[in-house]
N, C-alpha and C positions, 0 to 999 in steps of 0.2 A: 434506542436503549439508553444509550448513555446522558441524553435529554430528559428523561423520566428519573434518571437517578439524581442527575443535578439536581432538579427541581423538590425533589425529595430531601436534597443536603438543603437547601433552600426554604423551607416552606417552615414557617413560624411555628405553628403547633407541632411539627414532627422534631422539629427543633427544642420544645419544652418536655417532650415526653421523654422520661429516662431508663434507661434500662437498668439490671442490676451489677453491669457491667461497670458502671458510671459512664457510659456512654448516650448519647441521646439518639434516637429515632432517627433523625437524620444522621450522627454518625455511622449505623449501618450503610445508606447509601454513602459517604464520603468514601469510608476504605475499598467498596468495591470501586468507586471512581480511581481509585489508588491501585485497583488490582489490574496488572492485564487482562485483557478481554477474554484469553483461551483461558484462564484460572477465575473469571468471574461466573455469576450464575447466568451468563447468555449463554455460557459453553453448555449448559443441559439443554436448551433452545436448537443446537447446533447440530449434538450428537440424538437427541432422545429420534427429532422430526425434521428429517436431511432432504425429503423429498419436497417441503414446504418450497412454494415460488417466492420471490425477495416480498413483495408485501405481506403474505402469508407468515413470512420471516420474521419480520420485523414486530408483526401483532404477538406473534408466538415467545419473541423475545421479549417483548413487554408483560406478556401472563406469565415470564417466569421470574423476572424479577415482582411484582405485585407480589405472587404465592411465599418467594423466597423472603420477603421480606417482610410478610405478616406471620410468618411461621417464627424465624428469628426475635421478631417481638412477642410475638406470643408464648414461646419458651423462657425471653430473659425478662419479662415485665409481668404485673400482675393483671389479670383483668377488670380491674377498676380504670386503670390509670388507660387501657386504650379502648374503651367501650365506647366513649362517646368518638373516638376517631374511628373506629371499625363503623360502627354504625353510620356514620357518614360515606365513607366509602362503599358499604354496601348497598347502602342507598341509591348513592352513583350508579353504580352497575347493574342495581334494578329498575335504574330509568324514573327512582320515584325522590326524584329532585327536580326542581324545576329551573327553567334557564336562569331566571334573575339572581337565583340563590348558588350557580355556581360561579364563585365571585375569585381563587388566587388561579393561577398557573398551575398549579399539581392538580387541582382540581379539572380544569380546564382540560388538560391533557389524558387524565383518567377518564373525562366523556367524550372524549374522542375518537381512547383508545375503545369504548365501548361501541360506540357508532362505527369503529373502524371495521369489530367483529362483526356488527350487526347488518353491514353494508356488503362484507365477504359472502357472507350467507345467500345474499340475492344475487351474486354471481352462480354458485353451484355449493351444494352441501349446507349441512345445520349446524356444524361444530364450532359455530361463534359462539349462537347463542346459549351451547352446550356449557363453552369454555366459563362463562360467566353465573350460569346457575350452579354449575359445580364448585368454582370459586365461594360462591356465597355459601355453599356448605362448607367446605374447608372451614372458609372465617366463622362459624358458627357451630365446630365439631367440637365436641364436649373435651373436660381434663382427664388424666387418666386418674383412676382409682388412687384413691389414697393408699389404700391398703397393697397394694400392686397387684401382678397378675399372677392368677391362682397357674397358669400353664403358657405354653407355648400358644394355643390355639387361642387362648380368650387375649393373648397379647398382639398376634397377627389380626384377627379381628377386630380390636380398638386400630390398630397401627394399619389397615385400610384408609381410615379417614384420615388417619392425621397426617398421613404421607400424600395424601390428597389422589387417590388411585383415579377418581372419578376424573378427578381432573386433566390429568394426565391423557386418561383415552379419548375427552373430548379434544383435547391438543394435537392427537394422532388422527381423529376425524379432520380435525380444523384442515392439516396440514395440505392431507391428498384431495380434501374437498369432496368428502365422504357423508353420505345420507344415512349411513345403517343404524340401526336400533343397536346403542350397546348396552337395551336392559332385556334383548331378545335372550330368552331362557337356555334356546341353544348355545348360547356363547356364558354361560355366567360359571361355567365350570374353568374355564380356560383362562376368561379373564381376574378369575380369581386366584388363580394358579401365578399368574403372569406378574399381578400386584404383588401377592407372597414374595415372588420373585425379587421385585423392586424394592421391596419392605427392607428382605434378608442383604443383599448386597451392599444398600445404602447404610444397613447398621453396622457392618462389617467394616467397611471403608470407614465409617466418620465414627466409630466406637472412643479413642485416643481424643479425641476433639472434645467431643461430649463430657468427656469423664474430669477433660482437664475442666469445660467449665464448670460443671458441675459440685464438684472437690471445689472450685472457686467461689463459689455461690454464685456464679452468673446466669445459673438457669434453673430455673424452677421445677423440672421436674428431669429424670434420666430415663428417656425412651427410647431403649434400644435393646434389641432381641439377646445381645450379647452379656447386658445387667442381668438380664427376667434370666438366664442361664445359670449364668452366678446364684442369681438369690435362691431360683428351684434346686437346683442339685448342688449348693455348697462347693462346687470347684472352682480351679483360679480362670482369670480370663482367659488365656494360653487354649485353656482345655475347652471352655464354654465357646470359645471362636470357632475350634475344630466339630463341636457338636453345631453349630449356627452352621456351617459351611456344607455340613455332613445335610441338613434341612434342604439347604438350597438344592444342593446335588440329586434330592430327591426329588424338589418338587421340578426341576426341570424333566426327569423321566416322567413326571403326572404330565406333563407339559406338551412332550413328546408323545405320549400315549393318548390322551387328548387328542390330539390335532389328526392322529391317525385315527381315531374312531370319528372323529367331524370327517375326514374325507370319505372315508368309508360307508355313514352317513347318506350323503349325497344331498344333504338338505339345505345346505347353504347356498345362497345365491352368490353371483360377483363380486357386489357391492358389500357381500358379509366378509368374503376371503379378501378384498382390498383392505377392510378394519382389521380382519384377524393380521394381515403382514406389514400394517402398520402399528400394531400393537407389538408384534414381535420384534420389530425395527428398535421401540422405545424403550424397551424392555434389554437388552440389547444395548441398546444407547446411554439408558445408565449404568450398567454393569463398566464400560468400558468408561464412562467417567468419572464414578466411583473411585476408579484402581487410577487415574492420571491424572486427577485433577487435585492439585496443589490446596486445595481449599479443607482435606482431608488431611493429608498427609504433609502439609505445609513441602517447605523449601529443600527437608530430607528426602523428600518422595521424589525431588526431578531427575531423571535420567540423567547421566552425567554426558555431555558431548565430548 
């Protein structure tokens, strides 16, 4: 992990690309090289998919920093200025680059990490090559409306993609070295419940974060369930948190009722209920790093010893 971030502070072109931050591309990876490891983004790696074996580990903690750090630029930069770097990296990852042409270190290490997932996969399970088709939709999911979002629902639906749900579950395949189908119709009620889930807790936690860059001009647009609250119903954020919280609370009873009518059911095979309790694992795993992880709640949030 920490080798891909260098190389990322390292690497010429991520070095010219600027945020609105005045930060460059590679300043992202610097200051996590500057963050502790339990308050960088390996820590979703750590809690989200704990069953993962250390190579497993290790790949998983590479897709989360890649995810974490084209979402951070894609929020504080415009899409002109990293089109032609997305497009190279996505290139990478769909194997349609050829050897001679991958010529620095970052690049090198990003086809390897692909090779790495694609070589897991022929040991047991497909959520290598899951991890990496779903990457490429992340980097390739649209902006949100200008106009913003007319409700809760049509905002939880853009904020599937952008929170990269897909990706996520092929991370929790990756992990257990799971074969299941997770666009099986049986599961698309649950798993969308689950994502909701991870939408709502994640906006709740990094709401303060967003708002300060935001208010700063450092990010280009405010995606967070807790604004769309504000704007629909005119109240303060205080109030708009406790209705965001009040969602969550509900959709975890879908969640629960759910998963009692899949057993009840009885159509799921092994292989579906190892993805369903590693999906619940993840789900689970961000809630709880959400609420401890310093990256949110900065240096006020630490427990005090």
């Amino acid at each position: 992990m920490k080798e891909l971030l260098q190389l990322f502070a390292q690497d010429q072109r991520c070095n010219e690309i600027m945020l609105k931050d005045g930060r460059s591309m590679a300043g992202l990876a610097k200051d996590q090289l500057k963050t502790e490891i339990l308050d960088s983004y390996g820590r979703f790696s750590i809690y989200l998919f704990p069953d993962a074996d250390l190579d497993r580990a290790k790949l998983l903690a590479q897709s989360i920093i890649l995810v974490f750090i084209f979402d951070d630029l894609w929020e504080s930069s415009s899409p002109q200025e990293i089109e032609s770097l997305r497009s190279d990296f996505v290139a990478l990852l769909q194997g349609n680059r050829q050897t001679s042409t991958v010529s620095t270190p970052l690049e090198r290490i990003i086809d390897a990490f692909r090779n790495g997932l694609l070589a897991a996969d022929q040991d047991a399970g497909n959520g290598g090559v899951e991890i990496l088709e779903t990457f490429v939709q992340f980097c390739n999911h649209t902006e949100p409306p200008r106009q913003g979002f007319r409700s809760m629902s049509e905002y939880l639906d853009y904020r599937w993609e952008d929170v990269a749900n897909g990706f996520t579950w092929s991370c929790a395949k990756f992990a257990i070295k799971c074969s299941a189908d997770q666009d099986n119709p049986q599961l698309r009620r649950l798993l969308r419940y689950l994502g909701d889930h991870i939408s709502i807790a994640n906006d709740i936690a990094s709401y303060e974060k967003e708002k300060r860059a935001f208010d700063k001009g450092k990010a280009s647009a405010m995606i967070n369930i807790v604004d769309v609250i504000v704007q629909l119903e005119h109240i303060d954020v205080k109030a708009a948190k406790c209705l965001a919280y009040a969602r969550q609370l509900l959709i975890e009873n879908d969640i629960l009722e759910e998963m009692r009518e899949l057993k009840s059911d009885g159509k799921l095979g092994v292989e579906e209920w190892r993805f369903v309790d590693a999906c619940l694992t993840a789900a689970s795993g961000n809630l709880l790093t959400s609420v401890v992880m310093s990256r949110y709640g900065g240096e006020g949030a630490r427990i005090a010893q």
